[in-house]
C-alpha positions as CSV (number, residue, x, y, z in Angstrom):
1,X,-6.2,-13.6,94.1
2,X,-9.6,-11.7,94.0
3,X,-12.1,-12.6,91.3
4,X,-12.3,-9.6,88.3
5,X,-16.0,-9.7,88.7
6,X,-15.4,-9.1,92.4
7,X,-13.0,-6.2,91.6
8,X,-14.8,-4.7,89.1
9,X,-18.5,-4.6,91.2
10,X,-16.3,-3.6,94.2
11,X,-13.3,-1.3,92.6
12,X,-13.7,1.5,95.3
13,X,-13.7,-0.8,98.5
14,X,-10.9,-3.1,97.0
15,X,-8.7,1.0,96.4
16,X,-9.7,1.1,99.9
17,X,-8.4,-2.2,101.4
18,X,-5.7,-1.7,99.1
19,X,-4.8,2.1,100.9
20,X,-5.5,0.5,104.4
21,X,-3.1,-2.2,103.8
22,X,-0.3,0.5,102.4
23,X,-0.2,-1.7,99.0
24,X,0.2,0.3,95.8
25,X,-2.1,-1.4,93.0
26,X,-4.1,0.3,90.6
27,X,-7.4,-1.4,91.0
28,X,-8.4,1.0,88.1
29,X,-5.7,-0.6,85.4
30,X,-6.9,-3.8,86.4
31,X,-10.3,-2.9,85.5
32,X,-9.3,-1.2,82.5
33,X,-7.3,-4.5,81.3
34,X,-10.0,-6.6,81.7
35,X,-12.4,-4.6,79.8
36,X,-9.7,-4.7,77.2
37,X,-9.3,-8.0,77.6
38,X,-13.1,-9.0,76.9
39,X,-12.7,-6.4,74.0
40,X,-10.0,-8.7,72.6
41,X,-11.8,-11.9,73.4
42,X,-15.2,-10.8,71.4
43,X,-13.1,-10.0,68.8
44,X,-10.7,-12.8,67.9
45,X,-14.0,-14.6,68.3
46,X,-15.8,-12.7,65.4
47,X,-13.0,-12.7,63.0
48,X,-12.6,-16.5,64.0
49,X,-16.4,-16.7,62.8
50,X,-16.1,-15.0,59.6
51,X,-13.8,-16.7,58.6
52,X,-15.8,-19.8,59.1
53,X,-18.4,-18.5,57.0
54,X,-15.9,-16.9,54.4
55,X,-14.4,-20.6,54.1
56,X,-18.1,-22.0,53.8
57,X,-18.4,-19.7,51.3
58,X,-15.3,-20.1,49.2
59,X,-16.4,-23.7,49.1
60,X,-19.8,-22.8,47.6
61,X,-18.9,-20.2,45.2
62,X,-18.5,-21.2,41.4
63,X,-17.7,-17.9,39.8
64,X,-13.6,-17.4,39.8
65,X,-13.9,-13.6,40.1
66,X,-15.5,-13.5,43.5
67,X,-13.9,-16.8,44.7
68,X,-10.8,-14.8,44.2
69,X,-12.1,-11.9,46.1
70,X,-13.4,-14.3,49.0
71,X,-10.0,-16.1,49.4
72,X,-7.9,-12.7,49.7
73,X,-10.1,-11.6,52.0
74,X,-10.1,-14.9,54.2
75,X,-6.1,-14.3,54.0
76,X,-6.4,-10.9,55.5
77,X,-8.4,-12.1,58.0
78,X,-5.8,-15.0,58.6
79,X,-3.1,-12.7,58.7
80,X,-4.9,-10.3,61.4
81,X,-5.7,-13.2,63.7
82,X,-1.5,-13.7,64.9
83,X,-1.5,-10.2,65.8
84,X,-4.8,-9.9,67.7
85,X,-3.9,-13.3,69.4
86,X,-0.3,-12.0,70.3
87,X,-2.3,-8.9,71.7
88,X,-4.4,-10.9,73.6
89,X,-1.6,-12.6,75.2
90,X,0.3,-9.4,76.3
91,X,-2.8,-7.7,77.7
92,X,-3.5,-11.3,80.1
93,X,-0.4,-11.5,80.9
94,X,-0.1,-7.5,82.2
95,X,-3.6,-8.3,83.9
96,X,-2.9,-11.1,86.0
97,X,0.9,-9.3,86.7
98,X,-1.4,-6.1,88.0
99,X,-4.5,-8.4,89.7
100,X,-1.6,-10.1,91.6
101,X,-0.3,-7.1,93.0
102,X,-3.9,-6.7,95.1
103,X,-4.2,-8.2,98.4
104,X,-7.0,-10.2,99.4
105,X,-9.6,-8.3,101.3
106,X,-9.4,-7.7,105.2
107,X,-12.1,-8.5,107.7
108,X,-14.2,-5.5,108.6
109,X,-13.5,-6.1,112.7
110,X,-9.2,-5.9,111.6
111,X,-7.8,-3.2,112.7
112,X,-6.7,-0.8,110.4
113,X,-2.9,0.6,110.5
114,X,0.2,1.5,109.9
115,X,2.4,-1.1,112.2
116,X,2.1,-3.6,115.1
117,X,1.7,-0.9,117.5
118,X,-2.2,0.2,116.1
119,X,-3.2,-3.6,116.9
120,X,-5.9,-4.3,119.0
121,X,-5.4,-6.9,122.1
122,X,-8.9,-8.7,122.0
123,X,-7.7,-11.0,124.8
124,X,-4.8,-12.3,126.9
125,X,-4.1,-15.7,128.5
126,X,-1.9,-16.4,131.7
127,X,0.5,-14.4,133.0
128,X,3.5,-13.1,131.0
129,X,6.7,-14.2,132.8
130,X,9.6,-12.5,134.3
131,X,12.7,-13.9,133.7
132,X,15.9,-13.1,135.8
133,X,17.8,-13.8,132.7
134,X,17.6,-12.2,128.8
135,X,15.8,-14.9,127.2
136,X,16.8,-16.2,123.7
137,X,15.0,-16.6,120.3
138,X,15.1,-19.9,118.8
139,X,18.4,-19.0,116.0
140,X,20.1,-18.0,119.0
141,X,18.9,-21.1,121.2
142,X,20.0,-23.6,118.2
143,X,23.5,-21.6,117.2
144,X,24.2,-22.1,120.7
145,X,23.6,-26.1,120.9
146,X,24.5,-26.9,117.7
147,X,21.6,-28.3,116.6
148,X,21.2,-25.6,113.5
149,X,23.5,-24.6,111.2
150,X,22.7,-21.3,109.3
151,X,25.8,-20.9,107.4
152,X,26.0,-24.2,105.9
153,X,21.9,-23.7,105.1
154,X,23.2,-20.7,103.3
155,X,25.9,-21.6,100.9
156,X,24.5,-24.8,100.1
157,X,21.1,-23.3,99.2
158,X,20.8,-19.9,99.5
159,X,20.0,-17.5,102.1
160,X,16.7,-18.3,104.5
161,X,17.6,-21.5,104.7
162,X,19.0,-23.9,107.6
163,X,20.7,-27.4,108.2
164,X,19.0,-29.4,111.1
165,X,22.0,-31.1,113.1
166,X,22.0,-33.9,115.9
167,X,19.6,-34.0,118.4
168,X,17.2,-31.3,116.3
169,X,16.9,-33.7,113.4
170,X,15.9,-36.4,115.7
171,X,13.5,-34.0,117.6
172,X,11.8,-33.3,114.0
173,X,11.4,-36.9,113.0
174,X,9.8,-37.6,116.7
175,X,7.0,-34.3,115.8
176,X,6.8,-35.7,111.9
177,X,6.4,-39.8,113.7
178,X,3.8,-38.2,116.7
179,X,1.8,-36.0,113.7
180,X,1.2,-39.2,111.4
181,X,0.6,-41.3,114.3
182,X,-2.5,-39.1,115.4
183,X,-3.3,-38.9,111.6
């Protein structure tokens, strides 16, 4: 997530990276809530402090009359502070919900498009091989040699999920056993 300092000194090139990444967020809202939100922050801080000096001076006041005065006006200050608080709370909230919604910044040599296809191949290694066959993907590969089981994955825990059967779950716990061995 990108800093509000960072967003508000840079608003136009995070719109930008924002448009080049085809990701609607309204860097402007997100300035606009935080500005709200130090509004909000400045104030529940200087009701907080009068009422610390109202209560300092309750304590120090000997005439009833404006003792009286000085305690009704420390309520409605008490009685502000919930709502300003609860205001507080919504406007955060909506800010980080909006600032989340902005993607971290791309580096300036990134290509900038729509799909794969506006890429840019930098470099390639070895030769790409031609098989005499269609060659399978892993879910296909495992499905095959039942080794991975997407169904089961799926009712048991939802979709995007798998069960590693047989010889797969023993081929994980050799990877897991060979990464904490060079560990």
């Amino acid at each position: 997530m990108l800093d509000l300092k960072f967003i508000r000194e840079n608003a136009q090139a995070v719109e930008e990276n924002c448009k080049n990444r085809g990701v609607e967020a309204d860097v402007g809202l997100v300035v606009e809530l935080a500005d709200r939100r130090s509004a909000l922050i400045q104030e529940l801080n200087e009701l907080k402090q009068r009422q610390n000096q109202m209560a300092k001076s309750i304590g120090g006041e000997r005439d009833g009359e404006a003792r009286g005065r000085l305690i009704e006006e420390s309520r409605a200050l008490k009685e502000r502070l919930p709502s300003k608080e609860e205001e507080l709370h919504e406007v955060e909230e909506r800010l980080r919900e909006e600032q989340l919604k902005i993607p971290n910044m791309t580096h300036p040599d990134s290509p900038i498009g729509k799909d794969d296809t506006e890429n840019v191949e930098i470099r390639r290694w070895g030769e790409i091989p031609d098989f005499s066959f269609e060659p399978k993907d892993h879910v296909e590969l495992g499905e095959l040699l039942g080794i991975i089981d997407f169904d089961a994955g799926a009712k048991t825990t939802g979709s995007k999920f798998y069960f590693l059967r047989g010889d797969a779950v023993l081929l994980e716990l050799a990877l897991i056993r060979y990464a904490m061995d060079l560990l």
